[in-house]
C-alpha positions as CSV (number, residue, x, y, z in Angstrom):
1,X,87.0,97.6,101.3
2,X,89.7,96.1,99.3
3,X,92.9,93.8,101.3
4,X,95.7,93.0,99.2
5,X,98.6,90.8,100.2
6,X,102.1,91.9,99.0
7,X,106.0,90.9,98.9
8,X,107.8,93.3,100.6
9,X,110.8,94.8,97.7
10,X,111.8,97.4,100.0
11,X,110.6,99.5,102.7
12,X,111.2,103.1,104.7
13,X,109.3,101.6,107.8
14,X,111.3,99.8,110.0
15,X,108.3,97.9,111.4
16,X,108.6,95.9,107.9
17,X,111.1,93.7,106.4
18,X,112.2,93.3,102.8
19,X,111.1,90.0,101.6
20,X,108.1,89.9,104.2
21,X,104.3,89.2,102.9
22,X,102.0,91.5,104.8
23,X,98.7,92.7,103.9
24,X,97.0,96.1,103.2
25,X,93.6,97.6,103.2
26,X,93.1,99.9,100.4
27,X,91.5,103.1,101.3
28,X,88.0,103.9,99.0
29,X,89.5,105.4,96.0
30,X,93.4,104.4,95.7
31,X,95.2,106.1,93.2
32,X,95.9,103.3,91.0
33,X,94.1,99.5,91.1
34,X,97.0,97.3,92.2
35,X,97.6,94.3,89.6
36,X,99.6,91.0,90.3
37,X,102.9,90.8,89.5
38,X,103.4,94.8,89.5
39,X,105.5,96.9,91.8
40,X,103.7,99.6,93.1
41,X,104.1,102.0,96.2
42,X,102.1,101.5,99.1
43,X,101.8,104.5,101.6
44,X,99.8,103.8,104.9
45,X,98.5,105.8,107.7
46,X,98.8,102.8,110.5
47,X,100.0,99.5,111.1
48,X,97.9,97.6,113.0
49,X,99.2,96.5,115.9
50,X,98.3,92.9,116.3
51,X,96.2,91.7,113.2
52,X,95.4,88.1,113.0
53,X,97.3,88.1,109.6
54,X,100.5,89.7,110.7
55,X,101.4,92.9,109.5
56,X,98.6,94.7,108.0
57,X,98.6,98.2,106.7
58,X,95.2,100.5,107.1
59,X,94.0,103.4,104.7
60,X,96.5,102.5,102.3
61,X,97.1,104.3,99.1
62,X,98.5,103.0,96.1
63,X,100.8,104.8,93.5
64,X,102.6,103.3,90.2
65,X,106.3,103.1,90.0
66,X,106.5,104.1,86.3
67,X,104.4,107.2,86.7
């Protein structure tokens, strides 16, 4: 299992801000690696509801902006 922490740009969810940090774990096989410094679009399946680290997204997929 891979967690990654991000910097909310924008978001459909109104659970989560823009300009929030919340974190994410990565289902098995995302479509793409997520590098630093990238945006990238994070779809998730659940929120958890009360994570010790805030706002955490589970079986998260990743997908590239530019493709």
């Amino acid at each position: 299992m891979k967690v990654v922490q991000l910097q909310v740009t924008s978001s459909t969810n109104s659970d989560i801000k823009e300009g929030e940090t919340i974190y994410c774990e990565l289902i098995a096989t995302p479509k793409v690696d997520p590098k630093v410094g990238r945006e990238y679009v994070f779809k998730a399946r659940n929120l958890h509801p009360a994570h010790a680290k805030g706002k955490y997204l589970l079986e998260t997929d990743v997908m590239d902006l530019v493709r």
